[in-house]
N, C-alpha and C positions, 0 to 999 in steps of 0.2 A: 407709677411703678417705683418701687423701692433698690435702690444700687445700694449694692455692698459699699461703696465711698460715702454712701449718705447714711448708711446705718451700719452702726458697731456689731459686730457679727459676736465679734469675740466678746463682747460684754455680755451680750443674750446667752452666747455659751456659756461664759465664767459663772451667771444667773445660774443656768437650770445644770451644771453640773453639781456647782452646791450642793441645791434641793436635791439633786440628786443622790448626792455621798450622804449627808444630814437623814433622806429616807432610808437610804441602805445600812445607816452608823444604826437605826428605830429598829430594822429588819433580825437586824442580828443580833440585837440587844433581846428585842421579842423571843428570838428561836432560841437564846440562852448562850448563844455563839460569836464570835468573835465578824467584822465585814466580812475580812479576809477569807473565813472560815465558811460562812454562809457563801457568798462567791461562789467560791470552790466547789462548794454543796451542788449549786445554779451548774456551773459548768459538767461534774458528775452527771445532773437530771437531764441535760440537754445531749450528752455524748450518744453514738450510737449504738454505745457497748458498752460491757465493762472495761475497764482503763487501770494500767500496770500504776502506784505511784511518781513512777518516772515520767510516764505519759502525761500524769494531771499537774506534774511539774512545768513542763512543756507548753500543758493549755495554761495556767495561770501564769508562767512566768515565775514562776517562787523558788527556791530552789528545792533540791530533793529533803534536806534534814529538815527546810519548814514546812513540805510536803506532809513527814512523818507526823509532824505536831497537829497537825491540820487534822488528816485522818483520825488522829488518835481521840481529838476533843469530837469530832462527827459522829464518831463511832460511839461516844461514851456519851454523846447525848439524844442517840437514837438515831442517829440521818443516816448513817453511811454501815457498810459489813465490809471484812474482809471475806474473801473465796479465795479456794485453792483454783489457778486456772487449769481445768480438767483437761488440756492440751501439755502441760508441762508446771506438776505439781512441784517444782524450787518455784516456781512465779505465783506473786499475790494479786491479787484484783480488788479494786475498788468500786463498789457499789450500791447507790442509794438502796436504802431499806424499802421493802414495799411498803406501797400505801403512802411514801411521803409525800407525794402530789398531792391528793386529798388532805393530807396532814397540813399542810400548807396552804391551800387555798384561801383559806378564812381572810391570810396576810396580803395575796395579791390578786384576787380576782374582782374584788370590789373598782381597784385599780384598774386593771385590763377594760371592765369591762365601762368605765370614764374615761379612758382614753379613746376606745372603737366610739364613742358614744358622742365625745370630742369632735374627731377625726370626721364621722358621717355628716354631722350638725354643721360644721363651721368653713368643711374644704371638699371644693370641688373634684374629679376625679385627678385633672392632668395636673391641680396642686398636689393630692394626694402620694402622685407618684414623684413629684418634687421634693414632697419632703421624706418619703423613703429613699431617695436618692442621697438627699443631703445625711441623711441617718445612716446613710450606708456607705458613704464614703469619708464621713467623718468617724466611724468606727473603725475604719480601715485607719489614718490617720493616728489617730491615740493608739492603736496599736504599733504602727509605727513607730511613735514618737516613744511610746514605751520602752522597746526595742532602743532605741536609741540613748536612753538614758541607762537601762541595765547596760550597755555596753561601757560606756562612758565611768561609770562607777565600779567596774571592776579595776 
């Protein structure tokens, strides 16, 4: 068995965050958009609603005026519409364009569907939920620590 004292944890992270920024720097290069902006996009398609820009401020962490920027290149490159919210038309909404799910697929389902393919092949069930554990409380974490550094820098 492998202990955290015998093996560098945070190295394996510092690894697969890389690859990980490096594919997301590929993603938004791909969609014509800036990380940040693609992100943003992610966070939009994942929401259970449509969302004020103050709100997607809020989910990303960015502020409201790089908010506006954000929106603005989404919108100009297809991903994202403004709406009137039909509960209190002074308020704008933010919301992926239909269809960008399928629009997008081509970029990350190849993906998804190497990792489930990973995941079945290589790990047993009660590692399985091991490593969504560890996946799920180290997102908790970078959030966190997020947090912690937007503080610190104001």
């Amino acid at each position: 068995m492998i202990r955290a004292v015998d093996f560098d944890f945070g190295q394996v992270n510092r690894d697969f965050s890389g690859a990980e920024v490096l594919f997301h720097a590929v993603v938004g290069e791909t969609l014509g958009v800036s990380p940040t902006d693609y992100k943003c996009l992610d966070l939009l398609m994942r929401a259970d609603s449509m969302v004020t820009a103050g709100r997607l401020a809020d989910m990303s962490g960015l502020t409201t005026g790089a908010i506006t920027g954000v929106v603005d290149r989404l919108e100009r490159a297809g991903y994202v519409r403004r709406l009137r919210d039909p509960n209190d038309r002074r308020r704008i909404l933010v919301a992926p364009c239909d269809g960008v799910d399928a629009k997008l697929a081509w970029v990350f389902e190849p993906l998804r569907q190497a990792v489930n393919a990973l995941v079945e092949s290589e790990f047993r069930n009660g590692e399985r939920e091991a490593i969504r554990r560890y996946l799920q409380r180290m997102t908790e974490l970078l959030r966190e620590h997020t947090g912690r550094l937007q503080t610190a820098k104001r």
